[in-house]
C-alpha angles and dihedrals in degrees: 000000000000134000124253108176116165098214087177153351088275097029149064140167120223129168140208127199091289113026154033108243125197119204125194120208116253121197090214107196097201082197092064092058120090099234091056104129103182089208088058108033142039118258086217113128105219130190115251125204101209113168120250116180132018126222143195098205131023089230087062085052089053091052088049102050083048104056089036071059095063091038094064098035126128092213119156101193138350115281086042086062083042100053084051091044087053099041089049082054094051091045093051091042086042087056104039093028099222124110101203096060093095 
């Protein structure tokens, strides 16, 4: 059995027998690749889960997929990134119920 834990609307966190993967979401537009033919292949753009870090612990997933948070945040001051930062902590603690996880 294997993990599958949506963390957000663009992570997860899966595993395999040895390791915690976490996967980011990718919008993939077949028309923009070289080998589209229209007459193959849908012009759908569809959502891909790819893996993107490795981890030895969930605990060390959940760090990532924080600090990927603050990367992409469209914080204009502090407390502003803080507010997000704290918010990203409730909603994990919500969901696994322990406080001492982050």
């Amino acid at each position: 059995m294997t993990l599958n834990i949506e963390i957000s609307n663009n992570y997860r966190i899966t595993s395999d027998s040895t390791q915690i993967i976490v996967q980011r979401k990718h919008l993939v537009d077949p028309t923009l690749s070289p080998a589209y033919d229209a007459d193959k292949h849908s012009s759908e753009t569809r959502e891909e889960w790819r893996n993107w870090k490795y981890c030895g612990k969930v605990t060390q997933a959940i760090e990532i997929i924080a600090r990927q948070n603050v990367f992409e945040s469209d914080a204009t001051s502090l407390e502003q990134l803080r507010n997000e930062i704290s918010a990203f902590k409730r909603e994990i603690r919500r969901l696994i119920g322990e406080d001492d996880l982050l």
